[in-house]
N, C-alpha and C positions, 0 to 999 in steps of 0.2 A: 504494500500500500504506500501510496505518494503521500510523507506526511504534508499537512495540510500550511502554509504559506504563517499564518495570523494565531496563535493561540493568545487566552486566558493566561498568563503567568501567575501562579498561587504561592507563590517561595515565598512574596512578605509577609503571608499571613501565619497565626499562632494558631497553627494546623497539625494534623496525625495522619499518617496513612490507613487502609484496613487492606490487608490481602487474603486472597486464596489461592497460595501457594507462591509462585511468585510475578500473579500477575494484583494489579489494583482494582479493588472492588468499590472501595471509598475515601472520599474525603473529607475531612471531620474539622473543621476550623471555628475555633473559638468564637464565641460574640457574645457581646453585655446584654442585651436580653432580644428580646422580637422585633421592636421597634431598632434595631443599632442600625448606623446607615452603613456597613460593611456589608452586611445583606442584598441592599440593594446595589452597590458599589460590584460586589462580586455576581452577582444576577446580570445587569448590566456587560459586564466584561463575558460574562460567557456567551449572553443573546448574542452581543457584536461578534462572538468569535465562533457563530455557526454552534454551538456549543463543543467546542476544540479547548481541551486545556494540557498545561505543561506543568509537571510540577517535577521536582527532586531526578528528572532525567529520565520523569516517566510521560507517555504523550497518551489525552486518554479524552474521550468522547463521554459528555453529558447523557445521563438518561433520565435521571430525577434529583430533587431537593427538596428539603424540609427542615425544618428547626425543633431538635428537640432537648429535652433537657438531661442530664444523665450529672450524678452528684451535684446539686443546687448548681450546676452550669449549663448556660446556652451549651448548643452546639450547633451550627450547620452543617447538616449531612449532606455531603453531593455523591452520589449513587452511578459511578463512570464503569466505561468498559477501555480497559487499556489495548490503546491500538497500537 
């Protein structure tokens, strides 16, 4: 596959990976609560980028997001298939 020209870059954010095995199933990036404007900042950056993101050297396509909380912390899940 031709990677794609324009990605999302996720490296500034206070992010975690989730794997199965050694590919990326998610991405889990901190936020202060529902309303935080990194939300919509990273929302934004993936529409524009076809939903294409790049993170830690791994290159991986958008399927879902949601915000949930896991020990009294935000978190937004983004839900990728690594291409």
């Amino acid at each position: 596959m031709i990677r794609p020209k324009r990605m999302a870059k996720l490296d500034m954010y206070n992010y975690s990976l989730d794997f199965n095995g050694f590919h990326v199933t998610k991405v889990r990036i901190v936020v202060g609560n529902l309303h935080d404007p990194i939300i919509a900042d990273i929302s934004g950056e993936v529409a524009g980028n076809e939903g294409f993101m790049y993170v830690e050297g791994h290159y991986l396509k958008f399927i879902e997001m949601a915000v949930v909380i896991e020990d009294s912390q935000y978190l937004l899940d983004i839900e990728v298939l690594e291409i």
